[in-house]
Structure formats: structure tokens, C-alpha cells
C-alpha positions in Angstrom: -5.8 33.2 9.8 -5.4 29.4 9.7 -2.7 28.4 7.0 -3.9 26.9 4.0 -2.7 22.4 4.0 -0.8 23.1 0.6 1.5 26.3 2.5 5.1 25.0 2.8 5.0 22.1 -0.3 6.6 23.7 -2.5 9.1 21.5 -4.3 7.8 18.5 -2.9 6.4 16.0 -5.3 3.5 13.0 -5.2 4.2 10.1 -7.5 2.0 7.7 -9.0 1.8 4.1 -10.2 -0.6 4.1 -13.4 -1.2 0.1 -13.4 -2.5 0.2 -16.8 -0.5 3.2 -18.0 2.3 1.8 -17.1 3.4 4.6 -15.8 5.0 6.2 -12.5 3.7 9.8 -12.8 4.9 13.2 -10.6 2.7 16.3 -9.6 3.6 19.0 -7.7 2.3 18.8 -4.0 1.5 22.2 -3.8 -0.5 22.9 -7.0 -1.2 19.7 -8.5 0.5 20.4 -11.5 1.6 17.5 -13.9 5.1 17.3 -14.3 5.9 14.2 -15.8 6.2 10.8 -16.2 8.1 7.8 -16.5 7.4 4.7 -18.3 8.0 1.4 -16.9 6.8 -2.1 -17.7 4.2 -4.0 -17.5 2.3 -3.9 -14.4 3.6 -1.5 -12.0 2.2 -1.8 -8.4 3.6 -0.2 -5.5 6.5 2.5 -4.5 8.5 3.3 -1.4 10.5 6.9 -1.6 14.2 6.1 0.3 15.2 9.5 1.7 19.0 7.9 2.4 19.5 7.1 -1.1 17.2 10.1 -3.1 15.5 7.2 -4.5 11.9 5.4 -6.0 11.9 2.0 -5.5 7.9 0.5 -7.8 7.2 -3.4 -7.7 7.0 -4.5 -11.3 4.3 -7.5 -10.3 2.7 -9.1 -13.3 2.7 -9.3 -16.9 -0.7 -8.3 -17.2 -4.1 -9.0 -15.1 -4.3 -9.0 -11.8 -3.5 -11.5 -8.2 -5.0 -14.8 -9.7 -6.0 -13.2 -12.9 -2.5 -12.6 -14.7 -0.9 -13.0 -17.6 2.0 -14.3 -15.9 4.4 -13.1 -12.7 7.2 -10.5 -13.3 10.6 -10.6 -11.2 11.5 -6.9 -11.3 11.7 -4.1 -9.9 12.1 -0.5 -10.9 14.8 1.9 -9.6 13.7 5.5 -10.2 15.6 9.3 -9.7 12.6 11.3 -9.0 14.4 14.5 -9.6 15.4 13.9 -13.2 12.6 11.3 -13.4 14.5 8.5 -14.9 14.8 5.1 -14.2 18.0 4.2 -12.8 17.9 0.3 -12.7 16.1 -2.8 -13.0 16.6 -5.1 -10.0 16.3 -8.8 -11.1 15.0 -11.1 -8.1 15.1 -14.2 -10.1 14.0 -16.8 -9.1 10.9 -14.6 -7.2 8.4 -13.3 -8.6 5.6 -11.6 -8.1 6.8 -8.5 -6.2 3.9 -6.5 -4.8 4.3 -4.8 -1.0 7.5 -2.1 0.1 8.7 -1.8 3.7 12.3 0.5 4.0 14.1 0.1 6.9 16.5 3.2 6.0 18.6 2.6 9.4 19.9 -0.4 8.5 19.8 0.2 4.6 17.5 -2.7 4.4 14.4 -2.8 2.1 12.0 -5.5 2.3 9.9 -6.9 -0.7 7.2 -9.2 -0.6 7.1 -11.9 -3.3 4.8 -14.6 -4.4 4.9 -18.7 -3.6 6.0 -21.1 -6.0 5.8 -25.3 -6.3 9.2 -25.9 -4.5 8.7 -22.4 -1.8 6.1 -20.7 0.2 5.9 -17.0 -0.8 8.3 -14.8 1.1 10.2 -11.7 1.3 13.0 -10.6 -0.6 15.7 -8.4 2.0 17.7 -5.9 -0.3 20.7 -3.5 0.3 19.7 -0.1 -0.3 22.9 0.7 -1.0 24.2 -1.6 -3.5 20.9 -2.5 -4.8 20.9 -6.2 -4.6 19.2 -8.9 -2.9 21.0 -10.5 -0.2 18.1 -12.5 1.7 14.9 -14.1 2.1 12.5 -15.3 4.5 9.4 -17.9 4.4 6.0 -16.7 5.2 5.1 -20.0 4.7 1.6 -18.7 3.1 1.3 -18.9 -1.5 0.8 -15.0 -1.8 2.3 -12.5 0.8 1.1 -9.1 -0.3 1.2 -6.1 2.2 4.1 -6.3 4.2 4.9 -3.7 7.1 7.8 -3.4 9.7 7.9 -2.2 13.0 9.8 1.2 13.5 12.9 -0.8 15.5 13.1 -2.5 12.2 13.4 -5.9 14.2 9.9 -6.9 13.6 8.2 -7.7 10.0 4.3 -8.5 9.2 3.0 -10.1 6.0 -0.7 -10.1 5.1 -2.1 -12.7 3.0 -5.2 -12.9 0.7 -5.9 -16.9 1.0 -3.7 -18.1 3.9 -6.2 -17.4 7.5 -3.4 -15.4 9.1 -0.9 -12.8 9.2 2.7 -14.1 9.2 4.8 -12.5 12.0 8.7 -12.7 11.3 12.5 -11.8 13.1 13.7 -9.9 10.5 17.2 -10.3 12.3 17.4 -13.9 12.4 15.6 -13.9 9.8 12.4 -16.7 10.2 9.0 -17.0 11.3 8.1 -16.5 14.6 3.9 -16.5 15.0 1.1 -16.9 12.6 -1.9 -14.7 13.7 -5.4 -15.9 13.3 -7.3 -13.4 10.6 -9.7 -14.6 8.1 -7.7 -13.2 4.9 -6.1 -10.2 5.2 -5.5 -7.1 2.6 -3.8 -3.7 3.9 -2.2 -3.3 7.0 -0.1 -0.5 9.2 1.6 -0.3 12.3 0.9 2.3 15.6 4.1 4.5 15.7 5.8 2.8 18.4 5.2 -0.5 17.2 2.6 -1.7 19.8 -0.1 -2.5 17.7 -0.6 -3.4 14.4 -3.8 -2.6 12.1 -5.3 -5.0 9.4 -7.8 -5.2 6.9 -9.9 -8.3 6.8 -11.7 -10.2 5.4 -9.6 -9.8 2.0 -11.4 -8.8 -1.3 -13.3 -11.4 -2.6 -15.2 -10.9 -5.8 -15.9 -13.9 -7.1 -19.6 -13.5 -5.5 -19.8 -16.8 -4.0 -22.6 -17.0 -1.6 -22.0 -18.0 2.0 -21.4 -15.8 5.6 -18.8 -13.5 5.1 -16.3 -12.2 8.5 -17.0 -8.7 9.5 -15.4 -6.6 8.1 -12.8 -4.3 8.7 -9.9 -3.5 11.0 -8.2 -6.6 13.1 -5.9 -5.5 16.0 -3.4 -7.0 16.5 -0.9 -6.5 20.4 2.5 -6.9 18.9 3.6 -7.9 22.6 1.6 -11.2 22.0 0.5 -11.3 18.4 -2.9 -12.1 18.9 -5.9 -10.2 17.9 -7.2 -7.7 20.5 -10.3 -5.8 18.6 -12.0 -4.8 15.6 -12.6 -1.9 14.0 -16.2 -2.2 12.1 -16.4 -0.6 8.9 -19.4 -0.7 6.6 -17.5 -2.6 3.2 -14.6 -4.4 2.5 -11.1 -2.2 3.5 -8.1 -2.6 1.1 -5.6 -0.2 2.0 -4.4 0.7 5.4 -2.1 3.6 6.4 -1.4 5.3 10.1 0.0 9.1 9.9 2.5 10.9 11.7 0.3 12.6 13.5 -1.4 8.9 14.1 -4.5 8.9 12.1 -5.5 5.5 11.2 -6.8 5.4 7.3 -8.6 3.2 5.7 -9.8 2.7 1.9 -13.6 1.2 2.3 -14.3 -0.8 -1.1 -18.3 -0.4 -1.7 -20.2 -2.2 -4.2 -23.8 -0.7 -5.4 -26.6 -3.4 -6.6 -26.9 -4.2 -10.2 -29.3 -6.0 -11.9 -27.4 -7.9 -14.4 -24.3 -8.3 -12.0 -24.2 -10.5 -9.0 -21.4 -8.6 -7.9 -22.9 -5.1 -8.1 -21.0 -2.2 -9.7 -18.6 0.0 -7.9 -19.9 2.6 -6.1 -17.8 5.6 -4.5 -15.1 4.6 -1.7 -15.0 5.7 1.1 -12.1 7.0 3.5 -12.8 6.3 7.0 -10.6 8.0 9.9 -9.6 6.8 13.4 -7.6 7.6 15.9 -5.0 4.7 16.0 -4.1 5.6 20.1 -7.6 5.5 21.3 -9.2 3.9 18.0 -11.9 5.7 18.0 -13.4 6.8 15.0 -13.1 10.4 13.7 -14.8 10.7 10.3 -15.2 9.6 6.7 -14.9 11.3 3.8 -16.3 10.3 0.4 -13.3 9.1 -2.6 -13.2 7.5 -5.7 -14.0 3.7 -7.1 -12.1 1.6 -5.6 -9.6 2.9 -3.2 -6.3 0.9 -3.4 -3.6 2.8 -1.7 -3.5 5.6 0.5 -0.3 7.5 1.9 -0.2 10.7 3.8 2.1 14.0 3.9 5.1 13.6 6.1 3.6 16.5 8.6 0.4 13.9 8.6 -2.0 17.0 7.3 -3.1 15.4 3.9 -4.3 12.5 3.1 -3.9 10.7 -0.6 -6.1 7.8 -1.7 -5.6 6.2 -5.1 -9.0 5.0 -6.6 -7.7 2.0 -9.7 -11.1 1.9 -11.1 -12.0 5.3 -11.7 -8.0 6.0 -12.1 -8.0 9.5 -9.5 -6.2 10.1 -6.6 -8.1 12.2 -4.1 -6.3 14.6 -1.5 -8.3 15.2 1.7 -7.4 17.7 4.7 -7.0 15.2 7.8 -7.4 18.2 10.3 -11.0 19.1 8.5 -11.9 15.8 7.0 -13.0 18.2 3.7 -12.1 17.2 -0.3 -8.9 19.2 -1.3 -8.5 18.0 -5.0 -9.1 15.1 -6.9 -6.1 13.8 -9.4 -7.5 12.7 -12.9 -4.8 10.3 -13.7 -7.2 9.2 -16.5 -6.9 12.0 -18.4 -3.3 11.5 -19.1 -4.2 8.6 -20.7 -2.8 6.3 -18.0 -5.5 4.5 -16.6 -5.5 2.5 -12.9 -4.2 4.9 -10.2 -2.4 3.0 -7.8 1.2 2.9 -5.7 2.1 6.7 -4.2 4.8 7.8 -2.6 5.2 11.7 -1.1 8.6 13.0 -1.9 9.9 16.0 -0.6 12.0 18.8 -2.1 15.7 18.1 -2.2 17.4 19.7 1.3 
């Protein structure tokens, strides 16, 4: 008899960024029970779980809104215990702002945090000490608004997308500068192939202002990290927002899809979709149907389950990777904490 995809979780833990909550909620990974919550301000994006340090580190990005539609950038983040679900500290970046994307380096102690341009800089990223907690660099990616950022697994190499800017920015992130700007027309999510060799992102980026004009097919660039140039695409159907590659080396992605409305000339959101690949081969393996507008997706650390957070409909939906078949679907609504978006899979104390 096979072994059920929840066997082995107990004491592990999902967490949650409600965007509009603003919460960071945790639920048990092998019953889905609600266990808590923390609150934190105003509006929380992403989170990256550092094994080393038993920590949650979530991007406090705006005041309120939304990239290009905010009531003003934050400069915080959120330090967080999840195993007496408290916050811990707030990490000031002044002068950034903006935070939004998480990449830990837990080698070197390093975590790297994407921030937002201003009149005298180009956005960047902020390099911080896991340890002490403090910021101790930065580097240009000479683009207004970095948002994803991903690092290769030798932690040498670092990769920025960016909404507006027509390229990814490649940098050293030991001599810290920018060493290649790959062509791509707008980017969102993006993930790297386990040994670093290729690197997978979403474009064209989300743009809903519903402009007319000839739109970039969409879906997932390629990118050979040996050269940095783009080597293929992966077509999907809609717009792809978040990217993530599993252990076992499943490429994800979140598929945005839009349904025709009448009195819209955007449409209205119609259920995502998670579309599965091989990332060795990239060949595709399946989809599976998710909520309104899939954000962020992460996986469990054996790369059996898949979690995508839908911010529209607020639900996180948990899908078996080995049968491609709906587990259990997350109603982060029905806390009251509306706009599912960061995770982070945290395992049981050892």
C-alpha cells in the first residue's frame, strides 16, 4: 500500500503571508490545522525559513496597495520564531525600501533581499548577516524595481527579475556587482535547476492595465547560466507569476488566467492554473487546476507536495506532485485575513 503524501509531517509547519491580514499564519503540515498567527505590519509579502538560525525572515514591502499602486514603500523586515510564533525583530534597511524577493545562502550566513530604486539609486539588493541580523551590503541591479531574486546553489551567483526593465540582472555576489543583463521582455517569478545550470523565468510580467498592442509569449525563458543568454521557452497558455523547481526537480509554475467580462476590459479572474515540468528534460508533465490568482508556490522539502497561494481568492492549495491530484485547499479567508501570499515549509524542530 502506497504511503499517504501527509505520512511523516508531523510537527512540521506551513506558514502564510496574509497581505491584507496582515498576518503570517501557521498550520500543521500533516492535518491542516490552524495553529496561529502573528501580526505584523502593513503589507507583508514574502518569507524565507533559515534552518541555521530556527528562523522566519517576511518582507514588509508597502504601506498599502500594491507595485505601482501603493500607499507608500516600507523599509522593514520581519524577524519571526516560528515555534513560539513571535516576532523577534524588526530589521530597519533604511535608506531601501521596498523589500519584496528572499534568497538564503545558509553556508555563508548570507541572506539576500531585493529592494526597490530610488532618484539618486537603481534598485538593488540588500546582503544581510544571518547571524547578527544586520545589513552589511548592497548591489546595483541597475533596473527601478528588482522583485524576484534567486541564487545559484554555490551561492556565487545571484539573478534579479524585473517587471519594467527588458532583462534579468545577473550579479557576483562575491565581488559583489553586475556582471550581464539578459534579454527578457519583463520578467516575474523565476528558479534555478539544482545544480545551477539553468535558470527558469516567467515572462512577459503581469500587465493589467489592458493596453492593447502584441503581447510576448508567454511563459518560461531559459536561461544557460554558463552564458546567460536565453536558450528556450516553455509555452504556457496565460501569464506565469510564480516559479519554483523541487527537490525532486519539478519545475512549477502559477498560470494567471483571466475570463471575458462584459463590463471589464480586463476580464475577471478565472481559476489558476498549476502547470508541471520536468526542469532536466523540460518536458511538460501536467496541470492541475488552483485558485485566483496564484502568487507564490513552494514545495515540501522531500519535493512530494506542492503549495500554491492564490491572493485573490485568499487559499492556498496543496497538490500531490507524484499524482498531479488536489490534496486540500487552505481558506485563509475565513480567518478573516484576506490575500494569501509568501509560504514557507518549516519542519519540526530535530
Amino acid at each position: 500500500m502506497l504511503q499517504s503524501p501527509r505520512t511523516g509531517r508531523e510537527g512540521d509547519v506551513l506558514a502564510v503571508v496574509s497581505q491584507s491580514g496582515p498576518t503570517v499564519s501557521f498550520f500543521d503540515a500533516a492535518s491542516d490545522r490552524h495553529l496561529g498567527e502573528v501580526h505584523v505590519p502593513a503589507e507583508p509579502h514574502e518569507l524565507c525559513f533559515d534552518a541555521t538560525q530556527r528562523l522566519l525572515w517576511c518582507t514588509l514591502t508597502y504601506h498599502s496597495g500594491y507595485y505601482h499602486a501603493n500607499g507608500g514603500r516600507r523599509t522593514e523586515l520581519a524577524v519571526i520564531d516560528p515555534d513560539t510564533r513571535r516576532i523577534v525583530e524588526f530589521v530597519d534597511l533604511t535608506p531601501e525600501h521596498g523589500p519584496h524577493g528572499l534568497a538564503l545562502d545558509p553556508s555563508r550566513g548570507r541572506l539576500y533581499v531585493s529592494v526597490e530604486g530610488a532618484e539618486d539609486r537603481p534598485g538593488g539588493v540588500v546582503v544581510i548577516d544571518t547571524a547578527t541580523r544586520r545589513p552589511i551590503g548592497r548591489i546595483d541591479t541597475h533596473a527601478p524595481g528588482p522583485h524576484w531574486f534567486a541564487i545559484d546553489p554555490a551561492g556565487r551567483t545571484g539573478y534579479a527579475t524585473n517587471k519594467e526593465a527588458p532583462f534579468v540582472s545577473v550579479v557576483d555576489l562575491e565581488r559583489g556587482t553586475l556582471t550581464a543583463k539578459v534579454e527578457v521582455p519583463g520578467s516575474e517569478g523565476l528558479a534555478l535547476s539544482a545544480d545551477g545550470s539553468h535558470v527558469f523565468v516567467a515572462a512577459p510580467y503581469g500587465n493589467f492595465s489592458g493596453g492593447a498592442g502584441e503581447r510576448p509569449v508567454t511563459g518560461l525563458r531559459v536561461i544557460d547560466a554558463r552564458t546567460a543568454s536565453v536558450i528556450d521557452t516553455l509555452p504556457t497558455e496565460d501569464i506565469v507569476l510564480p516559479v519554483h523547481v523541487t527537490s525532486t526537480g519539478k519545475l512549477l509554475a502559477g498560470e494567471l488566467r483571466m475570463a471575458a467580462d462584459p463590463g471589464s476590459q480586463l476580464g475577471r479572474h478565472a481559476p489558476g492554473r498549476l502547470a508541471v515540468f520536468a526542469a532536466d528534460t523540460r518536458t511538460k508533465l501536467g496541470e492541475v487546476e488552483v485558485g485566483l490568482f496564484p502568487l507564490t508556490i513552494t514545495s515540501s522539502p522531500d519535493g512530494r507536495l506542492a503549495y500554491v497561494a492564490c491572493v485573490v481568492s485568499s487559499t492556498v492549495h496543496i497538490v500531490d506532485l507524484e499524482t498531479l491530484r488536489p490534496l486540500a485547499r487552505l481558506d485563509i479567508a475565513r480567518l478573516g485575513e484576506p490575500g494569501a501570499h509568501g509560504l514557507a515549509y518549516v519542519p519540526r524542530p530535530s
